[in-house]
C-alpha positions in Angstrom: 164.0 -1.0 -126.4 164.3 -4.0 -128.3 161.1 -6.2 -129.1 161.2 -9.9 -129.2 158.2 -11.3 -131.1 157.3 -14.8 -130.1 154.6 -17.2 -130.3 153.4 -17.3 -126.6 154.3 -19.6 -124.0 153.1 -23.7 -124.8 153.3 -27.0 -123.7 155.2 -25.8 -120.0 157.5 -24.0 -121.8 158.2 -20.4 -122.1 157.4 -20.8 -126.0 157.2 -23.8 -127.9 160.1 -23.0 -130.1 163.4 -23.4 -129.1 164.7 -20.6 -131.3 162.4 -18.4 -129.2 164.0 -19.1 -125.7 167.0 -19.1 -127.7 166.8 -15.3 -128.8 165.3 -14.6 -125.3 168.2 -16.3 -123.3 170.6 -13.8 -125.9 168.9 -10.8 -125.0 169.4 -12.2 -121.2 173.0 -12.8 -121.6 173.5 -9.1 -123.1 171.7 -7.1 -120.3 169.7 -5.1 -122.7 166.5 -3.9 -122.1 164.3 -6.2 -124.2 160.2 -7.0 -124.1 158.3 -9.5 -125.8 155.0 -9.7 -128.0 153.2 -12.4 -129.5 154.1 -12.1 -133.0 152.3 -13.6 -136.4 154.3 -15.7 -139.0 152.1 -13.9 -141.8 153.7 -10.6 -141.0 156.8 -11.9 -139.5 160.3 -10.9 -142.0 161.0 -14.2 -143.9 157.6 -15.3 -142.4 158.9 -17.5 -139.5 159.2 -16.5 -135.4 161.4 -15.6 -133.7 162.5 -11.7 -135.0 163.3 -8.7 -133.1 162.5 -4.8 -134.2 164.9 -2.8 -132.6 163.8 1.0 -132.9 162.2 0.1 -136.8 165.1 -2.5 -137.6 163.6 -6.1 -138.1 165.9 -8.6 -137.7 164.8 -12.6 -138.5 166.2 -15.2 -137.2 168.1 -16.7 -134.3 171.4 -16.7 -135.4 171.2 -13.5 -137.4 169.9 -12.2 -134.7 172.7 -12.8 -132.4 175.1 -11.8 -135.4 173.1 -8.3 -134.9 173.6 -7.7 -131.3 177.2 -8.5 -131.9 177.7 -5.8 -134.4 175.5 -3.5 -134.0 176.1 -3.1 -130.1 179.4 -5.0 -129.5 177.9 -7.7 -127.7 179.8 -11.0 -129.0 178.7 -13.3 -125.9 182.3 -14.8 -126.9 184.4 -13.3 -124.9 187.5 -15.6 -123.8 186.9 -18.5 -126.3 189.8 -19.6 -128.5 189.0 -19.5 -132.4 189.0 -23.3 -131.9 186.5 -22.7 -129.4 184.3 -20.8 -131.4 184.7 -23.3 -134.5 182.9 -26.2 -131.8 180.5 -23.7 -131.0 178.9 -23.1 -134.3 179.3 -26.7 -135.0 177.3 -27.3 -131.8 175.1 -24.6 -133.2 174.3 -26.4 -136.3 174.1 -29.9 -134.7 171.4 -28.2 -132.4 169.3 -26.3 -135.5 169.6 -28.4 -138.5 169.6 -32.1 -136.6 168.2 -32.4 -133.3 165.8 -29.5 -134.3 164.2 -32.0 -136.4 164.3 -34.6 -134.2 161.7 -32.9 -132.1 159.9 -31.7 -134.9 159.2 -35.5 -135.6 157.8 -36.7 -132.4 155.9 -33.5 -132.0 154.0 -33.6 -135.2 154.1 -37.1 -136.7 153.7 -39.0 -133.4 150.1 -38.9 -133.0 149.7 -39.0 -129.2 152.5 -36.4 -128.8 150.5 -34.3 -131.3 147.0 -34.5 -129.7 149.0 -33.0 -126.5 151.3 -30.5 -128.2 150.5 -29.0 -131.9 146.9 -30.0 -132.1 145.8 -27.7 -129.5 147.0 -24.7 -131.9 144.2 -25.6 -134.0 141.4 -25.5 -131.5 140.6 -22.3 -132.6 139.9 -23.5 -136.3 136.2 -23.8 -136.8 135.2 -27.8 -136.2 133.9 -28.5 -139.8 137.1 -27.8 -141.1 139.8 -28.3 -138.3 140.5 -32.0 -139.1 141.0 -30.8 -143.2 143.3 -28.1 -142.3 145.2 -30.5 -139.4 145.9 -32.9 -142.5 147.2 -30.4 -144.7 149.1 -29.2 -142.0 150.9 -32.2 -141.0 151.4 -33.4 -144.5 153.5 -30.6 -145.6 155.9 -31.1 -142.0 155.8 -34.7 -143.2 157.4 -33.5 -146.5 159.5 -30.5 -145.1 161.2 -33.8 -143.1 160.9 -35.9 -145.6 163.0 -33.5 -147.7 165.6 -32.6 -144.6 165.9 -36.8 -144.8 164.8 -37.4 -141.2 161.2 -38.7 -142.5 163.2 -40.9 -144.3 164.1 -43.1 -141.2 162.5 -45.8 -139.5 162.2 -44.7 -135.9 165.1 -47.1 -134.4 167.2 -45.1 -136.8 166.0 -42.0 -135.5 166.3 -42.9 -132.0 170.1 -43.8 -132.5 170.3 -40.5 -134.5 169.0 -39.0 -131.7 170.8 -40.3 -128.9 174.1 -39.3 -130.6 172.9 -35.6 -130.6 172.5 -35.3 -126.9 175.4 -38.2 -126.2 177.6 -35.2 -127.9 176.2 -32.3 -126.1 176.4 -34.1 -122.4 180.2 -35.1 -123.7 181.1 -31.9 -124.6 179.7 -30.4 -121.1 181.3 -32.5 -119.4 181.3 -31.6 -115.2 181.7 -27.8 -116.7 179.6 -25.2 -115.2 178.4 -24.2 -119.0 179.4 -25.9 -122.4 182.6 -23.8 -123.1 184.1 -23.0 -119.8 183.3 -21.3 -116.4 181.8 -18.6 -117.9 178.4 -18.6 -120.8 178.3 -18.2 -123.7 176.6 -17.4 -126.7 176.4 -21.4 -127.3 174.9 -21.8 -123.5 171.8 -19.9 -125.2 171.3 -22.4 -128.2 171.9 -25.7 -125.8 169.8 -24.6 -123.1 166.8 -23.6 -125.5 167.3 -26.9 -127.2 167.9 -29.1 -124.2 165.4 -27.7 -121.5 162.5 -27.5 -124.4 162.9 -31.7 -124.9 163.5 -32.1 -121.0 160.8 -30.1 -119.6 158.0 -30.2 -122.4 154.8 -31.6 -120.9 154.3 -33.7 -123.5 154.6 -36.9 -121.9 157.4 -39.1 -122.3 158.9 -38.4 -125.5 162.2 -40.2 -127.5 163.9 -36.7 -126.8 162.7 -36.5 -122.7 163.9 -40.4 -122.3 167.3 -39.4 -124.3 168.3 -36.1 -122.4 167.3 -37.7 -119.2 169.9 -40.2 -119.4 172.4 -37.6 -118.9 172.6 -36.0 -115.2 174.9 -33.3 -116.0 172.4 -32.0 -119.3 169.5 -32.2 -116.4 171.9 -30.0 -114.1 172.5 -27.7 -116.4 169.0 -26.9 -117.5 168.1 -26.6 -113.8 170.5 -24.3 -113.1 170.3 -22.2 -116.2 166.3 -22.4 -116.0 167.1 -21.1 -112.4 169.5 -18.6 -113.4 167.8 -16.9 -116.2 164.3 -17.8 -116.1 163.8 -17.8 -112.2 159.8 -17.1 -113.8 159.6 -20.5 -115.5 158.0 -22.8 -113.1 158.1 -26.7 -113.9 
């Protein structure tokens, strides 16, 4: 059986990172058997979550992972789509994991309030004398890692307009389609969902992302029915 190592659900969600529900909402879509474990980033391959082990194979990351299931058990979660089809699809993909992905990462761990609520309970467990030290640190090196992407680099009306183009596209491309490619899901359904439902349903008060994606009915649809559909356990 394959094992999905995670961080633990967080802030309402079923796990605070999107690549997580992303990986679990593959697994979903290919009917295998699959459980999850709270896994560590210090023993993790590549040292990030989410990664699978399937009977001793360790396979990091989202994508690569879905690459995985696709050759390694024939499971393309493609079926149907038209080579142009699958060109928007990873083009979705990489507006979803290298843009809007750091849009959230910005109002989660620069916006102080939104911080307090979110991150900062991870490091409650820190001992008191040096949580505040080790919060710093912490939050000065995602401050660089966004400074380097070039998001930090923006004041926030030009993130917000960055922002609302990301999710403007998505609810464009959905359209009044039952999921983003068709009548039938996709591999793309798992990266959108994970992406859209974790800035929608977050309970981290009313973020840019929340106010954005709520200005789009047929995004809020979709997450409700797909949250229904293949997490009937999430609650919100």
């Amino acid at each position: 059986m394959i094992t999905l190592y995670t961080f633990g659900p967080a802030f309402g969600l079923p796990d605070p990172s999107p690549f997580v529900i992303k990986v679990e909402m593959l697994l979903k879509l290919s009917g295998l058997p699959y459980r999850k474990q709270r896994g560590s980033m210090r023993t993790a391959p590549k040292g990030k979550l989410p990664y699978i082990d399937d009977a001793g194979a360790q396979v990091p990351d989202s994508t690569l992972i879905r690459l995985y299931l696709a050759e390694q058990y024939g499971i393309t979660l493609d079926a149907g789509l038209s080579d142009a089809d699958k060109a928007v699809a990873w083009s979705v993909e990489c507006l979803c994991s290298d843009h809007l992905y750091w849009c959230v990462v910005h109002e989660r761990w620069l916006d102080d309030a939104v911080f307090a609520r979110g991150p900062g309970v991870f490091f409650q467990r820190v001992p008191f004398l040096l949580r505040g030290m080790v919060i710093r640190m912490i939050r000065r090196k995602v401050r660089g890692n966004l400074h380097g992407q070039g998001l930090g680099r923006f004041s926030p009306a030009e993130r917000q307009r960055l922002l609302q183009l990301d999710i403007a596209s998505l609810a464009t491309l959905l359209a009044d389609k039952p999921y983003m490619l068709g009548a039938t899901p996709s591999w793309l359904d798992a990266t959108v969902f994970a992406f859209v439902a974790s800035a929608l349903l977050a309970t981290l008060g009313d973020t840019p992302s929340r106010q954005v994606v709520s200005q789009y009915p047929n995004l809020v649809d979709y997450v409700s029915r797909l949250r229904q559909q293949y997490f009937p356990e999430w609650q919100v």
